[in-house]
N, C-alpha and C positions, 0 to 999 in steps of 0.2 A: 176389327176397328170398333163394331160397337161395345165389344167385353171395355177395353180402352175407354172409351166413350161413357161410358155408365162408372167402371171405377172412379176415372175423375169428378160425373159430376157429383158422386157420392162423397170423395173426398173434399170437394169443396164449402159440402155443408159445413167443415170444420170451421171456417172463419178463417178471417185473415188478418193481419197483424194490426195493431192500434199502441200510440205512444203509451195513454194510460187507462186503466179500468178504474171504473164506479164505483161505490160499495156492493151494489146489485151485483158486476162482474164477478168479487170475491165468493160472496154468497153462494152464485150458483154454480161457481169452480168448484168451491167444497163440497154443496150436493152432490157434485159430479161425482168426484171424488168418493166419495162416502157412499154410492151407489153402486159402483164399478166395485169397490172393494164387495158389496154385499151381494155380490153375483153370484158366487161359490162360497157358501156357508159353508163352516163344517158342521157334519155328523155333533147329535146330542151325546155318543158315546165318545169322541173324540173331548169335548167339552167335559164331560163326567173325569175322562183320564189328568184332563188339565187341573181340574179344580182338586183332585185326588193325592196327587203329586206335588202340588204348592205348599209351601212350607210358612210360618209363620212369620220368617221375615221377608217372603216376598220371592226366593227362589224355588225351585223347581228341583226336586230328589231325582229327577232322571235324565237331568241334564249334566253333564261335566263340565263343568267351571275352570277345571284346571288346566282343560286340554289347552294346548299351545302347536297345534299341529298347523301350518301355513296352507295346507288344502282343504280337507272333511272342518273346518272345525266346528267343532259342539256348541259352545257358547249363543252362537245367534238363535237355537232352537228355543232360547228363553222369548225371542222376540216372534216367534214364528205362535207361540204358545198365547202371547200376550194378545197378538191379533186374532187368534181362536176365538177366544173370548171375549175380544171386544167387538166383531161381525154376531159372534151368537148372541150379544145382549142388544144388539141392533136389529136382527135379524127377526118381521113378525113370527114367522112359521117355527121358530125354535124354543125349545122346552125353556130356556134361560133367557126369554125377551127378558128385557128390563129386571132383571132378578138384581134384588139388593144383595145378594149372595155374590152375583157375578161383577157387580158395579165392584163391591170392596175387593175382591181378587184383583179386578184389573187394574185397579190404584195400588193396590200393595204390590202388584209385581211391576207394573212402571216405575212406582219410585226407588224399585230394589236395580231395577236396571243403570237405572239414571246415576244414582248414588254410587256404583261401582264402575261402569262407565267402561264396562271390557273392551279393548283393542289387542290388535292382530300386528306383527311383524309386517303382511302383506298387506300392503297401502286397499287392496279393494274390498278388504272387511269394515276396514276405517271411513273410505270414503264414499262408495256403492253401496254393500249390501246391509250395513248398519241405519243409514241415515235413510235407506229407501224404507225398512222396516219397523223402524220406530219412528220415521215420518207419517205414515198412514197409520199405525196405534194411536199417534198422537190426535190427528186429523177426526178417525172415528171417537175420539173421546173428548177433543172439543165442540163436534156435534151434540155430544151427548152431555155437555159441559158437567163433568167430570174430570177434566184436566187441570192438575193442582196447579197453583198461578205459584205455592212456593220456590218448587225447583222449575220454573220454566225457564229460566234463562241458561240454564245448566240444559238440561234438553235439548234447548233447541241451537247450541252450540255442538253439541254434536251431530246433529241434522247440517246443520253450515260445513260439518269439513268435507262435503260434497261439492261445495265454491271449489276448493282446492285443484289445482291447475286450469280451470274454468279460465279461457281466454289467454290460456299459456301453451304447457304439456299436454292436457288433455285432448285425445282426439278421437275420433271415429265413433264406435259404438259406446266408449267409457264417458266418452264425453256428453253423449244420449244420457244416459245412465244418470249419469249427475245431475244435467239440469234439470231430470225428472224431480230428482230428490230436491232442489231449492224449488221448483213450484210450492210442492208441501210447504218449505220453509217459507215463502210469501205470503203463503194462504194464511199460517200458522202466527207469523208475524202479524199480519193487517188486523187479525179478528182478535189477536191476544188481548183481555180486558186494560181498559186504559192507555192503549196504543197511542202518542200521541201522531198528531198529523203530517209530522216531519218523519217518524215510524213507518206510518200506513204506503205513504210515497216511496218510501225507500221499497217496501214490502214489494210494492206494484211493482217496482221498477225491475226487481229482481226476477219478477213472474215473468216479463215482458224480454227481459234478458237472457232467462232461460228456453224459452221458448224461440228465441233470434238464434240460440248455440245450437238449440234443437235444429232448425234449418239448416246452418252451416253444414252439419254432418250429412245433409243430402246431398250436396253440390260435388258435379263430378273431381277426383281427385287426378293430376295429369302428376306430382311428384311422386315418385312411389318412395321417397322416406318418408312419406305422410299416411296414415291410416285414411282411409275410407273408398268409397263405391269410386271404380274403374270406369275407362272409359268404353268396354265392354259390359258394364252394369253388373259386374265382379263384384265381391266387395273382399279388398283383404286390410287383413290387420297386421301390428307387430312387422311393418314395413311390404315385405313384399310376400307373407303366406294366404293363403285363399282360405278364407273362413266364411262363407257363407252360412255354415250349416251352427256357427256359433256365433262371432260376434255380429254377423250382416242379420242372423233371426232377432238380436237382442239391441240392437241399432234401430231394425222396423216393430218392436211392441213397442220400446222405449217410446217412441216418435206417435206413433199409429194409438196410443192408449191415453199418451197426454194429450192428443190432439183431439180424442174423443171427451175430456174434461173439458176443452173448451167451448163445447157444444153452446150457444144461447150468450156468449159472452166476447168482451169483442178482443180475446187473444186467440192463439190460433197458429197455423204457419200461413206463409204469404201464398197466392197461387202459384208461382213459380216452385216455391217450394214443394204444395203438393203434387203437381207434376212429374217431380225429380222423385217424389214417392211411390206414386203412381207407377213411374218408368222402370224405378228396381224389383215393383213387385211381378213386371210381366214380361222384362228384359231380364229381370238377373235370376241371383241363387232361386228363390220361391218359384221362378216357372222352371227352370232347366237343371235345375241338381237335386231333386228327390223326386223318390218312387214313392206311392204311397206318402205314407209321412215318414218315411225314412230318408234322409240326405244322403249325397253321395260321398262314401267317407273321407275322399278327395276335398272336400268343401269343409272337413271339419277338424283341419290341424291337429292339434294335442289331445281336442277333445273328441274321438273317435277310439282313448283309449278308456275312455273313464263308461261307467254305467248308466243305460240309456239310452244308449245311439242309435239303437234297431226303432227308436221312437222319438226320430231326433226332432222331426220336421212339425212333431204336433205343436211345439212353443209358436207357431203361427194361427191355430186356431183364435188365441186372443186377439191377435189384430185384427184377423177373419171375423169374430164376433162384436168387433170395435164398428167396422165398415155397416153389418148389418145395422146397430142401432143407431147408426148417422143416418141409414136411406131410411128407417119406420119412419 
């Protein structure tokens, strides 16, 4: 009772839901933001390989552009490269703080990405992991306002096709997922230079939006052609498979990491909501299907054939790390 007791009131320092936010709200969404990302810097040598390999207009010699393979694909390692380097020019402790060297890299491979604009056959390149990772490049470089205002509206439309089945198809942990990704895009909207005030509203509203879909995906599910947490505090996806060990880990960082951005602002989940979070982390998959950090591979559908599963259970250490800097 009291492990119970203490998760919750930890989780409630998250906040709880409000019509609209401030400027202040946005503000300190973004620090949030911008801070969480600079948690796990990388390596100066990883950064040296980056800048090494960048090419003159903006791509990267060791990435494959061409691939078209609907699982592994290549292309997003442009964006995984981009945020290398925009944590290292952020980051005090790293050889490339503030380097005019790293600043011009990371504008010339942004605008090479933006301007090509790669998609994927499978919708969750397009609407998940693209808009999740050129939303936070975006987010640490209009920190560092370096973010070109020419192509922004080209941007940050691809940031938006994460709306996409938002309040439709989407559900359980993709639906997580997404609204993750339009936070960035409200943040990204409201502080855009020259926003005007019909903008900035719409911005909030969408912050506020996402964060209500984020909740929705806690609420126990009693259809089972619906994705999400059981009334045994299961959680399965793709109708009735048990995926704890996959989409229920990526349903609670999604939830557990935005809701750590709303620290000091007045978005947030509602308490009821955090409750229902509470309750899967010590009712469902995270107490009772892994050993170590390894899940039980009963809990992790398709994805117990792929690389990494003997260390499946660690993608919860971030939410673990989320909880801690709520109670500091």
């Amino acid at each position: 009772m009291g492990k119970r007791i203490g998760l919750i009131v930890v989780a409630l320092a998250v906040g709880s839901t409000v019509p609209k936010a401030r400027s202040a709200d946005i503000d300190t969404l973004s620090a949030n933001i911008y801070s969480a990302a600079l948690a796990t810097p990388p390596t100066d040598a990883t950064v040296a390989g980056d800048l090494a390999s960048l090419q003159a207009d903006g791509s990267f010699n060791t990435v494959d552009y061409t691939d078209t393979s609907t699982g592994n694909w290549q292309p997003p390692k442009h964006l995984n490269k981009l945020n290398e380097m925009a944590i290292a020019y952020a980051t005090p402790s790293s050889t490339y703080y503030h380097s005019a060297t790293v600043q011009a890299a990371i504008v010339n491979a942004y605008n090479y990405w933006v301007t090509k604009d790669y998609q994927n056959s499978n919708w969750f390149f397009n609407q998940i992991s693209t808009p999740d990772k050129l939303g936070q490049a975006m987010i640490l470089m209009q920190q560092n306002a370096m973010l070109p205002t020419s192509n922004f509206t080209k941007a940050i439309s691809i940031v938006h096709r994460s709306a996409t089945g938002q309040g439709g198809a989407s559900q359980g942990a993709n639906l997580a997922s997404q609204a993750k990704c339009t936070v960035y895009e409200g943040v990204l909207r409201y502080r855009a230079p020259g926003a005007s005030t019909t903008e900035k509203t719409n911005a909030t509203n969408l912050i506020q939006t996402s964060y209500t879909y984020m909740g929705t995906t806690l609420a126990t599910v009693t259809d089972l052609e619906v994705d999400g947490i059981r009334v045994d505090h299961s959680f399965q996806q793709h109708q009735q498979t048990l995926a704890d060990a996959g989409y229920g880990a990526s349903l609670l960082s999604s939830v557990a990491t935005t809701s750590g951005w709303a620290t000091g602002t007045s978005y947030g989940l509602s308490t009821t909501d955090v409750h229902r979070m509470v309750d899967y982390i010590l009712d469902g998959g995270p107490q009772w299907m892994m050993r170590g950090t390894t899940y039980d591979p009963l809990a992790g559908g398709r994805g117990w054939t792929r690389t990494g599963t003997t260390d499946s259970a660690s993608v919860l250490l971030g939410p673990v790390g989320s909880a801690k800097a709520l109670s500091a």
